[in-house]
ZADO-1210 file (C-alpha; in nm, 4 decimals, padded with zeros to 6 digits):
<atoms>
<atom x="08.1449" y="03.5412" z="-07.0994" code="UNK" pos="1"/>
<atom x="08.0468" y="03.8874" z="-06.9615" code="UNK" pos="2"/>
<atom x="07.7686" y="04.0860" z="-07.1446" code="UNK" pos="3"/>
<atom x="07.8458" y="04.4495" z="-07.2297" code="UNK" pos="4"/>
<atom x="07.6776" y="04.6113" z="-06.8363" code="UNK" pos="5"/>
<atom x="07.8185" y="04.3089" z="-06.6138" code="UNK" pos="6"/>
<atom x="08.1570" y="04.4109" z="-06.8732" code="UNK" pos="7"/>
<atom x="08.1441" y="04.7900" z="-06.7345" code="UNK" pos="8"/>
<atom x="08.0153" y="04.7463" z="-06.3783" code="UNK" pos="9"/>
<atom x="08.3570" y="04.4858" z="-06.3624" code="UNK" pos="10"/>
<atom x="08.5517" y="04.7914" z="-06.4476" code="UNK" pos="11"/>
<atom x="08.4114" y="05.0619" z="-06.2902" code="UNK" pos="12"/>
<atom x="08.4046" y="04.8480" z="-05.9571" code="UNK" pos="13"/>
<atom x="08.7373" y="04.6356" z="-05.9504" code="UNK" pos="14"/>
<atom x="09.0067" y="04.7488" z="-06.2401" code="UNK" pos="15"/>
<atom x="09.1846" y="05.0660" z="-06.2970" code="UNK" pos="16"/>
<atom x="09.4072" y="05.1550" z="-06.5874" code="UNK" pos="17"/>
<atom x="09.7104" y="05.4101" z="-06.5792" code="UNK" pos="18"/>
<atom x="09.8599" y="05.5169" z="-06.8383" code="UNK" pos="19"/>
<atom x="10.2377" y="05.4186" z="-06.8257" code="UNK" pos="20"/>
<atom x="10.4039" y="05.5703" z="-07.1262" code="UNK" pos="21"/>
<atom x="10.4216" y="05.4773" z="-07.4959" code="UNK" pos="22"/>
<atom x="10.1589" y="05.2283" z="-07.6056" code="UNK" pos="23"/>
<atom x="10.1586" y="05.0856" z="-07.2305" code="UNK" pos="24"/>
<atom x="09.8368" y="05.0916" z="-06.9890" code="UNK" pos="25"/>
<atom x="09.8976" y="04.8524" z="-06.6704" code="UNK" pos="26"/>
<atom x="09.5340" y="04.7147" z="-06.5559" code="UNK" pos="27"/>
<atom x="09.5740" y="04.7347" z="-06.1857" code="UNK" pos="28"/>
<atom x="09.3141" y="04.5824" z="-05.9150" code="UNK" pos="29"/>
<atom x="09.3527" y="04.5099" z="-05.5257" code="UNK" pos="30"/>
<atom x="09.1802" y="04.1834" z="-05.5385" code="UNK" pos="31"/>
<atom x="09.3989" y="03.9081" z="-05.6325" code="UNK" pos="32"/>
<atom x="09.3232" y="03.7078" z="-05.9449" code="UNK" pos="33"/>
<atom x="09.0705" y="03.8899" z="-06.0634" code="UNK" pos="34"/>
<atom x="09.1798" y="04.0507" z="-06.3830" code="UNK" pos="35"/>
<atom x="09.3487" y="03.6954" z="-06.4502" code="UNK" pos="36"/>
<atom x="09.0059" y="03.5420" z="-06.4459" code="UNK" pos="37"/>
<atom x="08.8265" y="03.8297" z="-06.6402" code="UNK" pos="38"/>
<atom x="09.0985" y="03.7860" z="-06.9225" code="UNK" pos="39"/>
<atom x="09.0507" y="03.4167" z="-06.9543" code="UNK" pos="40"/>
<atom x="08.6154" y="03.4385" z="-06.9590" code="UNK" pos="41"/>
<atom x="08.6494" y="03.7413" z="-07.1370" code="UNK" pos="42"/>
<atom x="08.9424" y="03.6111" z="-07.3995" code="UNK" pos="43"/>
<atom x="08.8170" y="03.7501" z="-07.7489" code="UNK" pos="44"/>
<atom x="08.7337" y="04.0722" z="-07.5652" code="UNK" pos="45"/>
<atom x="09.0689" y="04.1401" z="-07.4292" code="UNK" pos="46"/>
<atom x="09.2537" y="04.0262" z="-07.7403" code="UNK" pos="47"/>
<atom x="09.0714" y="04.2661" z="-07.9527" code="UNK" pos="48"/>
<atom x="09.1318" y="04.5693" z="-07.7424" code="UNK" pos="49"/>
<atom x="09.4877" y="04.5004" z="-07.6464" code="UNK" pos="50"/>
<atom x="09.7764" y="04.3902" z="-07.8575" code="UNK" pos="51"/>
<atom x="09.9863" y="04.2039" z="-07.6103" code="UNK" pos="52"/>
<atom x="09.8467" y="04.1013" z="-07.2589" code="UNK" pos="53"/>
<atom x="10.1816" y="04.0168" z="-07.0375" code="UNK" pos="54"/>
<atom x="10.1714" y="03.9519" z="-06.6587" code="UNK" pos="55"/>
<atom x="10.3672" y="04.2539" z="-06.4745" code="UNK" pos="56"/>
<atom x="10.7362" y="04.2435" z="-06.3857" code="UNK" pos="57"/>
<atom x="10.9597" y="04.4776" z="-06.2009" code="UNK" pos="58"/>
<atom x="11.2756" y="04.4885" z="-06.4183" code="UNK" pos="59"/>
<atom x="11.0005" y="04.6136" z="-06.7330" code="UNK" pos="60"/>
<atom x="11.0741" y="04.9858" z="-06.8286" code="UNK" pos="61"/>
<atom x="10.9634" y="05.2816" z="-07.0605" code="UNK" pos="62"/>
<atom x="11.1440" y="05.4046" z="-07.2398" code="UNK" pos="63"/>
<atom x="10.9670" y="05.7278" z="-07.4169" code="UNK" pos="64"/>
<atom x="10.6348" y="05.9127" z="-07.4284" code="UNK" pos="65"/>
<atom x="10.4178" y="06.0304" z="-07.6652" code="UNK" pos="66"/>
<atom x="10.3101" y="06.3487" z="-07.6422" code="UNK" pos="67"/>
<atom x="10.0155" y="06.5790" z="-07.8272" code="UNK" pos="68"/>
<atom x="10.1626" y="06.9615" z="-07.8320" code="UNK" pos="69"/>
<atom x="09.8147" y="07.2287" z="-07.9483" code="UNK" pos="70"/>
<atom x="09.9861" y="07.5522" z="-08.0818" code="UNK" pos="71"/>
<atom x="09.7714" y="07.8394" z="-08.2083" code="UNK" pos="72"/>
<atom x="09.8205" y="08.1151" z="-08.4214" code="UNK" pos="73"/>
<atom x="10.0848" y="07.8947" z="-08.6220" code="UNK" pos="74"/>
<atom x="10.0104" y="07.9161" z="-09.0002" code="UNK" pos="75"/>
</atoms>
């Protein structure tokens, strides 16, 4: 298992997350197998953090946003 800095230099270094829409963040990396590996050494980690962990796949699609509005001067 990863301690906490070796966690953080992994992700600063390797992964980057988007934001997709909804409650979705894709974990995206240019090195092959990598977040696979992390996921499994790293298992209690992930599942805390994330709901649902699913491999990618082209057909998957969003289908809404959510969106914070700030208004002022609205009583």
């Amino acid at each position: 298992m990863c301690s906490p800095s070796r966690r953080a230099f992994f992700w600063e270094s390797l992964v980057r997350l988007r934001y997709l829409g909804e409650k979705y963040v894709p974990l995206c990396c240019e090195y092959g197998g990598i977040i696979e590996k992390a996921i499994i050494e790293n298992k209690y980690w992930f599942d805390n953090l994330f709901g649902s962990i699913v491999p990618w796949n082209d057909s998957f699609v969003v289908t809404g946003k959510f969106v914070w509005v700030s208004c002022s001067g609205i009583p």
